[in-house]
KOLLUM-878920 format. One line per field, with one value per residue: y, x, z of N, C-alpha, C in turn; residue number from 1; residue in one letter. Coordinates in steps of 0.001 Angstrom, whole numbers, plus 500000, padded with zeros to 6 digits. Layout:
BEGIN
ny: c(Y ...) .
nx: c(X ...) .
nz: c(Z ...) .
cay: c(Y ...) .
cax: c(X ...) .
caz: c(Z ...) .
cy: c(Y ...) .
cx: c(X ...) .
cz: c(Z ...) .
n: c(NUM ...) .
res: c(A ...) .
//
This chain:
BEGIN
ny: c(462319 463723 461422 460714 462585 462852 459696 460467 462558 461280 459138 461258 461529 459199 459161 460602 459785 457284 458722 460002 458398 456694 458648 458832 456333 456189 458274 457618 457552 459080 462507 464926 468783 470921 472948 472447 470329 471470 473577 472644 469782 469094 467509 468509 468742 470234 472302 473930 476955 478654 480395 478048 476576 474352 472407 470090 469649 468423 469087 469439 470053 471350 471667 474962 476718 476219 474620 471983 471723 469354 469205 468610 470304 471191 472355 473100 475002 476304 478080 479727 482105 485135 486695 489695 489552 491504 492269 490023 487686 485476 482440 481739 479079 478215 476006 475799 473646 472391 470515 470612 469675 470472 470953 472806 474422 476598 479194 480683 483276 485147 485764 485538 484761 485160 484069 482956 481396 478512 476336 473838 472878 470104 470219 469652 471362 472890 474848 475300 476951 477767 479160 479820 480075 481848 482168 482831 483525 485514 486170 487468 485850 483649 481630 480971 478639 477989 475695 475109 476950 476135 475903 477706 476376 476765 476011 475731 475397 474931 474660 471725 471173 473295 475556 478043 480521 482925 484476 484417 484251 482718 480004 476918 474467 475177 476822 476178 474490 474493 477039 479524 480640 482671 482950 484201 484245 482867 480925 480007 479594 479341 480069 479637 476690 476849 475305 475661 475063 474091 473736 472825 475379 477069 475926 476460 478256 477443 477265 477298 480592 481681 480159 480975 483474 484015 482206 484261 486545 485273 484794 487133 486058 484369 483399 482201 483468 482651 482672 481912 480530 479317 476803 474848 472019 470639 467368 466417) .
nx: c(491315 492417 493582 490570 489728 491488 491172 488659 488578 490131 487896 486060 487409 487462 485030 484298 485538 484269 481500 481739 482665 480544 479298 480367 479606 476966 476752 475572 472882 469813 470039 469016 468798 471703 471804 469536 470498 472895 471670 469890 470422 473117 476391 479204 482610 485665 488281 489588 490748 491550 491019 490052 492592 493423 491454 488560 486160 483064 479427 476700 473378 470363 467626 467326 467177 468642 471622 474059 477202 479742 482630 486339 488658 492253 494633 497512 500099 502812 505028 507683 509599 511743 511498 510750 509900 508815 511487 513052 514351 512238 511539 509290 506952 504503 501881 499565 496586 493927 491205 488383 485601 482717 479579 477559 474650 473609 471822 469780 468571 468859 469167 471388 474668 475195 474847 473057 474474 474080 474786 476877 479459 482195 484309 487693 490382 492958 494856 498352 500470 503533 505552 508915 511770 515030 517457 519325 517883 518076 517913 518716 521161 520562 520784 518733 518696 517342 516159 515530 513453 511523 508618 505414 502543 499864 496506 494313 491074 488275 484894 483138 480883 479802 477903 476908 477006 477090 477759 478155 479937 479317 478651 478606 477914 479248 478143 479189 481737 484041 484290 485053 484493 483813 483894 482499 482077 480800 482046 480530 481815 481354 482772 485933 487439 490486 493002 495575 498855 501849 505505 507855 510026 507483 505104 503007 501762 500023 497384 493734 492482 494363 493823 491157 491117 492285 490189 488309 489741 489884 487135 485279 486247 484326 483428 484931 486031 485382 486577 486943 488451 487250 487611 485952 484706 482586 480915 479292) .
nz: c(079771 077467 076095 075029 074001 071245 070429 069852 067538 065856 065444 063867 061578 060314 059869 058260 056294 055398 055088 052536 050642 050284 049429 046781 045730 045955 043400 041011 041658 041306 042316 044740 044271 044027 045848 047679 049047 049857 051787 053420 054598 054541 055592 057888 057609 060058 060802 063254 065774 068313 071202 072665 071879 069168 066963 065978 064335 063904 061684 061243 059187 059699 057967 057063 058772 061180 062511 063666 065976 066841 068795 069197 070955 071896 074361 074976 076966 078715 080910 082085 084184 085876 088335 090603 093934 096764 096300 096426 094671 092604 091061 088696 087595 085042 084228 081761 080736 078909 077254 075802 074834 072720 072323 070302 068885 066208 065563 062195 061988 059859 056027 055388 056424 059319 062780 065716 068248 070772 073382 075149 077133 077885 079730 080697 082657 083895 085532 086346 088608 090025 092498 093433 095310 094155 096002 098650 101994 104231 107631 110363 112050 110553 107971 105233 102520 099176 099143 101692 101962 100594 098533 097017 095613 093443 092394 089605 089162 086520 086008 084979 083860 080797 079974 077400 075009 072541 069055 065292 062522 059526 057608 059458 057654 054275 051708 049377 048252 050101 053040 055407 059045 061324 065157 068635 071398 075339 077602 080386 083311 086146 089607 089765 091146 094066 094532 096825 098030 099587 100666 102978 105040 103682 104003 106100 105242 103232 103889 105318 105100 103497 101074 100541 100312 098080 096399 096849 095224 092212 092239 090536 087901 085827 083878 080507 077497 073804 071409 067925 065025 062061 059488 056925 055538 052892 053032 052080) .
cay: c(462961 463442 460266 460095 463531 462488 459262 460961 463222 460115 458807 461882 461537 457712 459258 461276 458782 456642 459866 460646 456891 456525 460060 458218 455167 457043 459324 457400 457722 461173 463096 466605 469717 470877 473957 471866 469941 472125 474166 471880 468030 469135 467497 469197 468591 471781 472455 475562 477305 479935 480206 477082 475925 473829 471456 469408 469376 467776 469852 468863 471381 470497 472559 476454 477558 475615 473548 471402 470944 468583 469462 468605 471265 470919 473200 473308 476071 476460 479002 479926 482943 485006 488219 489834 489255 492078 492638 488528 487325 483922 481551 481378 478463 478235 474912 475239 472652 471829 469474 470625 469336 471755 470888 474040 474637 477273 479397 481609 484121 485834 484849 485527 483631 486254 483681 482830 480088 478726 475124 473188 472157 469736 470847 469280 472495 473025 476165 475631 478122 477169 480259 479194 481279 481507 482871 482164 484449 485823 486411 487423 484776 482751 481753 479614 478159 477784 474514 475070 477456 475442 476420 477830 476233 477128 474951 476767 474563 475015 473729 470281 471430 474833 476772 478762 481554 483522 484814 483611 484730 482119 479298 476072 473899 476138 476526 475813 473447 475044 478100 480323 480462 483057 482841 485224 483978 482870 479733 480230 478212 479794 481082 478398 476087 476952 474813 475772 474349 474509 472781 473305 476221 477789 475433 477033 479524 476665 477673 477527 481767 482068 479534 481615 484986 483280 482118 485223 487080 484972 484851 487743 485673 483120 483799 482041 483884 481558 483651 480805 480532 477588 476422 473911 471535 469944 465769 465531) .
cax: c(490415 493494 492725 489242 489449 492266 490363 487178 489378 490526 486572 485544 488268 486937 483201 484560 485675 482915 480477 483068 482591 479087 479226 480849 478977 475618 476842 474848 471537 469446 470050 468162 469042 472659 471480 468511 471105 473871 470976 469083 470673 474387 477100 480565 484130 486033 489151 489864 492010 491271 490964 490221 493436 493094 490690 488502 484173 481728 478706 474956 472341 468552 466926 467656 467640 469482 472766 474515 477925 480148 484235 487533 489738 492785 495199 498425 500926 503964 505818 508785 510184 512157 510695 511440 508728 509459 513079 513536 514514 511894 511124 507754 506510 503190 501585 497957 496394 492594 490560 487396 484195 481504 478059 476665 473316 472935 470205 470735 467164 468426 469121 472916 475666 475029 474156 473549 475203 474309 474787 476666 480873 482573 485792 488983 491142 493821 495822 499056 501460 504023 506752 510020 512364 516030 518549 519455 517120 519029 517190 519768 522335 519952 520224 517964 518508 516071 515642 514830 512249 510200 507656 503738 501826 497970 496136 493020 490453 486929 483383 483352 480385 480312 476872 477639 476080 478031 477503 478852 479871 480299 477780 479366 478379 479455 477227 479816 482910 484792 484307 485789 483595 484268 482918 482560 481246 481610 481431 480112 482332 481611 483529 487094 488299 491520 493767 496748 499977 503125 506695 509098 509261 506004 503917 502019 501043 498739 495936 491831 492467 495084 493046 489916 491201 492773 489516 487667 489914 488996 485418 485039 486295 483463 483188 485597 486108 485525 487577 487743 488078 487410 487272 485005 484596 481314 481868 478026) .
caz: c(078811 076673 075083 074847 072610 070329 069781 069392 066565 065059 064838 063261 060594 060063 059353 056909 054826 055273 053975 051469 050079 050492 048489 045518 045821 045100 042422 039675 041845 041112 043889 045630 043834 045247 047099 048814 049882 050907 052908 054681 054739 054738 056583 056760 058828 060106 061771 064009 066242 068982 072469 073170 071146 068490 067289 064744 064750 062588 061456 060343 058871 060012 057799 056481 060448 062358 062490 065016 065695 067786 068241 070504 071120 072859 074672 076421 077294 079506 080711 083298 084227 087153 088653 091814 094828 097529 096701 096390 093085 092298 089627 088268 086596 084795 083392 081699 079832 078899 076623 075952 073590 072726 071661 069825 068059 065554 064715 061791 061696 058725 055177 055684 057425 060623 062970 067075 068906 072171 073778 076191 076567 078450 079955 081448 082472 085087 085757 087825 089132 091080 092741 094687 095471 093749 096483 099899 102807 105489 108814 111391 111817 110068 106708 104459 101285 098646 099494 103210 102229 099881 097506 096887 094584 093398 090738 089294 087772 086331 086091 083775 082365 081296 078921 076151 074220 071281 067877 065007 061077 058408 058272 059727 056849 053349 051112 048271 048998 051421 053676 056719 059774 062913 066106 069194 072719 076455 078529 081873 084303 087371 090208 089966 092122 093784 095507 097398 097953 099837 101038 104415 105568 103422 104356 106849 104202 102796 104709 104649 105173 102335 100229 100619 099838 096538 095467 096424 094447 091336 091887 089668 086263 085813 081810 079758 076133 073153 069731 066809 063603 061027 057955 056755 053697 052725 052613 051992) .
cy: c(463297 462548 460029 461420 463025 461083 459623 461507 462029 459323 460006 461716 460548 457789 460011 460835 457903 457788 459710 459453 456764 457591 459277 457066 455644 458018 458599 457362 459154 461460 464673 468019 470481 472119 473549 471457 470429 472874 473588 470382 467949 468545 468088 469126 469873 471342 473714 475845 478729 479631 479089 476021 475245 472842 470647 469498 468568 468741 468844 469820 470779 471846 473976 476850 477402 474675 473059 471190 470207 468788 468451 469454 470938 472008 473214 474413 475810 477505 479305 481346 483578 486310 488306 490116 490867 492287 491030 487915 485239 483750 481469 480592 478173 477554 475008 474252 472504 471405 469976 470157 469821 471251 472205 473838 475741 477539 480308 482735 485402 485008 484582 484768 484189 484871 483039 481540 479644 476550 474646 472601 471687 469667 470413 470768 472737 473664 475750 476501 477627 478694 479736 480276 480739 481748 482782 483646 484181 486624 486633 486996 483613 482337 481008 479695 477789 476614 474114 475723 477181 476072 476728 477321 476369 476382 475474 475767 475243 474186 472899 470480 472757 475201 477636 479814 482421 483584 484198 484654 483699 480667 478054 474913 475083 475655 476061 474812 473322 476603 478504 480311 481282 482957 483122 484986 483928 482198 480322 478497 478423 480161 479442 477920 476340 476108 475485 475239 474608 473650 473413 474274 477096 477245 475397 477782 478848 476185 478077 478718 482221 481447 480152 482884 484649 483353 483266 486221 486997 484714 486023 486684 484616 483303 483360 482503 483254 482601 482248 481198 479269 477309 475524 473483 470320 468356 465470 466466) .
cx: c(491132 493318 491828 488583 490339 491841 489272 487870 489500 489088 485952 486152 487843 485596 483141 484955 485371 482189 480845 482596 481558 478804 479286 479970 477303 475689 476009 473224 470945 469398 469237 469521 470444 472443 470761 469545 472046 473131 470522 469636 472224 474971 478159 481481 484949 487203 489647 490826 491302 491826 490552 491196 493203 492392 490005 486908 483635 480381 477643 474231 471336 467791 467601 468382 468677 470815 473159 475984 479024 481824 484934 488249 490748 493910 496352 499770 501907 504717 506524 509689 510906 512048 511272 509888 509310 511066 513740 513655 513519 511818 509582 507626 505146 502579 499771 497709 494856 492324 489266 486245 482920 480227 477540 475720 473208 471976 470514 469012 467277 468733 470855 473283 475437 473916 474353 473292 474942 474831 475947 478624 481242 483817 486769 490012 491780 494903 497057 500254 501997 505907 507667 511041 514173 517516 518303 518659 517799 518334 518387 520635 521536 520217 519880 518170 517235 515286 515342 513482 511191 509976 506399 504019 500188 497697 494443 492387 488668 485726 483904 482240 479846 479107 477430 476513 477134 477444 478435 478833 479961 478892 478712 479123 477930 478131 477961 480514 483787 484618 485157 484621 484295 483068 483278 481645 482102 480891 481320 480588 482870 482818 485057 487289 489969 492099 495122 497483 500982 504481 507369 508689 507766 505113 503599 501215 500006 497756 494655 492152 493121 494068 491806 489937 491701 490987 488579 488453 489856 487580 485024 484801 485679 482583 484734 485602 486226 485677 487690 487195 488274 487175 486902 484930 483016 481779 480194 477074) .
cz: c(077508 075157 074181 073739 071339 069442 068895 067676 065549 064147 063867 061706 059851 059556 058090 055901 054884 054193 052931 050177 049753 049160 046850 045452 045097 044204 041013 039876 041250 042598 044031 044522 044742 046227 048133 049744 050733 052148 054078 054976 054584 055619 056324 058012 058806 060855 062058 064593 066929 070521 073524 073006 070076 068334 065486 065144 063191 062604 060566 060684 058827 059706 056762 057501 061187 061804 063575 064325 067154 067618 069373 070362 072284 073071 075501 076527 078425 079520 082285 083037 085436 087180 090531 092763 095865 097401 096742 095666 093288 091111 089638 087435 086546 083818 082891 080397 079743 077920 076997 074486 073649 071642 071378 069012 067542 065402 063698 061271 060350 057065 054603 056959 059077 061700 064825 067379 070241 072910 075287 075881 078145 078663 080880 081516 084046 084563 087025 087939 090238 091600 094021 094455 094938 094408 098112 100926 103817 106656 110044 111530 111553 108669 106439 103446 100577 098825 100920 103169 101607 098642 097520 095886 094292 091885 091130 088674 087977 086282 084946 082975 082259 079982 078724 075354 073393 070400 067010 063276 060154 059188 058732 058625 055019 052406 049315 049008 049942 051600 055035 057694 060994 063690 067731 070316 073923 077035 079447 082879 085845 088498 089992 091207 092466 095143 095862 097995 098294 100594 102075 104498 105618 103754 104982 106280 103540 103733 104445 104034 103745 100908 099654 100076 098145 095690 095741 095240 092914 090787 090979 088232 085891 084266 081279 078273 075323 072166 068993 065383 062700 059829 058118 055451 054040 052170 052253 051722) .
n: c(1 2 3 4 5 6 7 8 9 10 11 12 13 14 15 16 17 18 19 20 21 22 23 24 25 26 27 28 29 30 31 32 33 34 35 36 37 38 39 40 41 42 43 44 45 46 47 48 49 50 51 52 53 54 55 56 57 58 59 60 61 62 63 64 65 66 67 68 69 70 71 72 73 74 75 76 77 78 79 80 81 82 83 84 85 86 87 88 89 90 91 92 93 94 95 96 97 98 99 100 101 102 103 104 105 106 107 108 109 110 111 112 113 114 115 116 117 118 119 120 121 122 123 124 125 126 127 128 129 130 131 132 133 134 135 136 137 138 139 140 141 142 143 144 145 146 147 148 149 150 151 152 153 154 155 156 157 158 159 160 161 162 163 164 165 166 167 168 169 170 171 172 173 174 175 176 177 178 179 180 181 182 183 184 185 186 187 188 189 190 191 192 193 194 195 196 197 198 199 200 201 202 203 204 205 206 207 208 209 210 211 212 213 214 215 216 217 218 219 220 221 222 223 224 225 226 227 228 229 230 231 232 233 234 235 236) .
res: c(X X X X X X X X X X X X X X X X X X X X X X X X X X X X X X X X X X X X X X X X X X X X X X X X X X X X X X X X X X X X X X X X X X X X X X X X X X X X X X X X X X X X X X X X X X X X X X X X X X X X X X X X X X X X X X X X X X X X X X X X X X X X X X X X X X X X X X X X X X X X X X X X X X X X X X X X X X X X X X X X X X X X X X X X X X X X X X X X X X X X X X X X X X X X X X X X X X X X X X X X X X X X X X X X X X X X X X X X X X X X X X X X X X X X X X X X X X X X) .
//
């Protein structure tokens, strides 16, 4: 999916200078008054940055009311650290990554930018956590090395397609040449999937029972937080 956004990114970039062209190409026709147009027959390219990581959308205004727009955002993080479990010094490492593309529809019911967001995103997203232990465990005249006793691992993922509802400030296509645009919602991507995962000795611990209490204890967080902000330039 990787791909198939970074392409997509790449096509949006390619429509923009098409418009752009097209733009110049008809500059000796008479054209619509430029407010008609920026209001109602606008197109306009944006690039953001929030909680879904960074990204790129296209925007079209149908009308005064309404707008549509189409993005990719992409996201990846890493992180490793070493904490103590019971008195047992481990390593924690923690890989997330997602790719998501969000169909939103504007409505904006006043005559300011103040305006609500709801629609529809398609989401690649996987959480993994993986804890092994850094120091040899001593059981009687037993001892194990870290490498006798393995590793857990748990990989969190969400719904692929995930409804949306949020508010929004800043219209998505400006009504001059370039504008700012925030925006303040939350996908619904139900309760997660969680797999569990384990090596030598732990792996008995990857069990239905363990598996089950995992994902009850995330069934609460089935709201993802969408925070972005974007700027936008009018190509049309």
């Amino acid at each position: 999916m990787i791909k198939k956004c970074r392409l997509y990114s790449i096509a949006l970039l390619f429509l923009t200078i098409q418009v752009h062209s097209q733009q110049i190409t008809d500059s000796t026709a008479k054209s619509a008054p430029q407010d008609d147009i920026t209001m109602s027959d606008a197109w306009s390219i944006g690039i953001g940055a929030g909680t879904l990581g960074a990204g790129i959308k296209i925007n079209k205004s149908f009308g005064t009311k309404f707008s549509l727009s189409l993005g990719c955002y992409l996201f990846s993080y890493k992180y490793s650290a070493q904490t103590s479990i019971q008195k047992e010094q481990v390593s924690m490492n923690t890989d997330i990554s997602s790719n998501t593309i969000p169909l939103l529809l504007a409505y904006y019911p006043f005559k300011n930018s103040i305006n609500i967001k709801a629609g529809i995103a398609f989401s690649s997203h996987n959480t993994a956590v993986e804890i092994a232990p850094l120091q040899n465990y001593v059981y009687g005249n037993l001892t194990f090395t870290p490498d006798n006793i393995g590793a857990i691992r748990f990989d969190i993922n969400r719904a692929i397609i995930q409804p949306y509802l949020g508010l929004g400030i800043g219209r998505d296509n400006p009504k001059k040449r370039l504008n700012m645009a925030f925006d303040l919602g939350f996908f619904y991507h139900g309760t997660p999937q969680i797999k569990l995962m384990a090596t030598e000795a732990l792996s008995p611990t990857a069990n239905e029972n363990n598996q089950s209490v995992l994902t009850n204890a995330f069934s609460q967080f089935v709201l993802y937080p969408f925070l972005n902000i974007s700027f936008n330039i009018k190509i049309l």
